[in-house]
Structure formats: structure tokens, C-alpha cells
N, C-alpha and C positions, 0 to 999 in steps of 0.2 A: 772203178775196178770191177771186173768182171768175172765169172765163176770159170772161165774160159782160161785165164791167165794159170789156173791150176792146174797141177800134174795129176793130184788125185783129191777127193773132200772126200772118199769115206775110207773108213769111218773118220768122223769130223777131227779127232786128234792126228789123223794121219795126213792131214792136209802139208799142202807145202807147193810153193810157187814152182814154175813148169823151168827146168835152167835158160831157155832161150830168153824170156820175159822179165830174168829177175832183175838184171844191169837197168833196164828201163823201170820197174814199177818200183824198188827200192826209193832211188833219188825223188821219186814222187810223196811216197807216202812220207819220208823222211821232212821234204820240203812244209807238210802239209802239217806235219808234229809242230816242224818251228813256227810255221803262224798259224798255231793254235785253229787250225781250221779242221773242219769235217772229214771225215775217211765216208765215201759214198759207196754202197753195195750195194746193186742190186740183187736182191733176191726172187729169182722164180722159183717158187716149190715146184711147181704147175712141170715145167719146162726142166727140170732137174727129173722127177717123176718119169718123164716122157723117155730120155737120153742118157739118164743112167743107171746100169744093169744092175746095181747096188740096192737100188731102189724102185725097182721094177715089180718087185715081189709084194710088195706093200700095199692096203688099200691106199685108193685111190684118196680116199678122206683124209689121209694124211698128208698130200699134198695140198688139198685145199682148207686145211686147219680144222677140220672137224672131226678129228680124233677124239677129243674127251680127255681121256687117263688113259688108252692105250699106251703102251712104251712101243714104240716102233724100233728104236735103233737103243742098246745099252753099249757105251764108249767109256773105259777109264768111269766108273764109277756116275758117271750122267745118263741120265735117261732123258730122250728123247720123243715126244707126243706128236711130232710133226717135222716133216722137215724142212721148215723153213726153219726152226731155233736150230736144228743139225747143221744147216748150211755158212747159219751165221757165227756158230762156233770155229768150224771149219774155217771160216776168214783169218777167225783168232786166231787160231790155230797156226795157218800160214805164216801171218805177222809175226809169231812170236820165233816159229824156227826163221825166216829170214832176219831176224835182230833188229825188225823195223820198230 
């Protein structure tokens, strides 16, 4: 799965699959539940940083995880130090409003 497949990731609770993609990545991820197998993400901060305007304002170090204890992004009561842990909520996120 790819960050691509997404209508929106920020902020990461408001993520949620793009409608054209969903018929197709639902029966996937669904399939992937029943045999107990891996949900694969990739995560680019890097490349997320570059492309979206959400996160354009941010240092830079927060795409390559060397933030510290910065909070970059606060979502629904989480804080965010990088965004790659943003990105990866954001997947949950998706999952959880498609019912996968």
C-alpha cells in the first residue's frame, strides 16, 4: 500500500482511502487479515515533506527523524515528533474508516 492510494493523511486522524482505490485495496487488505499475513507501508517522510503542503512548513529534521521532543503535528490528543509516526497513524487511520 502506498501513501498515494490516500485522499488526504493530514492531519493523520483525517486520513481515509481516495473512492476510486477503495473497491480494489479493501479485498486486499481484508484478504491479508485472513491469512494472518503483513499490511506492508511504505513510509517516505523524506518524499511526504517534499509533496505535501501540510507539511512543508516544518523543519526539515522532522522528516529525517531528528526532531528530539519537538511536537511538529498535535492530532486528537497525539503528538507527533516526526512525520514518519504521523504518516503511519494516518494508515490507521484510513484502515479503521474503511472497516478493513
Amino acid at each position: 500500500m502506498h501513501s498515494l492510494v490516500m485522499a488526504t493523511t493530514f492531519p493523520p486522524s483525517s486520513a481515509y482511502f481516495d473512492a476510486p482505490v477503495l473497491p480494489i485495496v479493501l479485498p486486499i487488505v481484508q484478504s491479508l487479515q485472513t491469512h494472518r499475513y503483513p499490511l506492508l507501508y511504505p513510509v517516505y517522510s523524506y518524499w511526504v515533506y517534499l509533496s505535501n503542503v501540510n507539511y512543508s512548513d516544518f523543519p526539515l529534521d522532522s522528516a529525517l527523524l531528528n526532531t528530539g521532543k519537538d511536537v511538529i503535528v498535535k492530532d486528537l490528543g497525539e503528538e507527533y515528533t516526526n512525520i514518519f509516526d504521523a504518516q503511519v497513524d494516518a494508515a490507521f487511520s484510513a484502515l479503521e474508516k474503511a472497516d478493513a
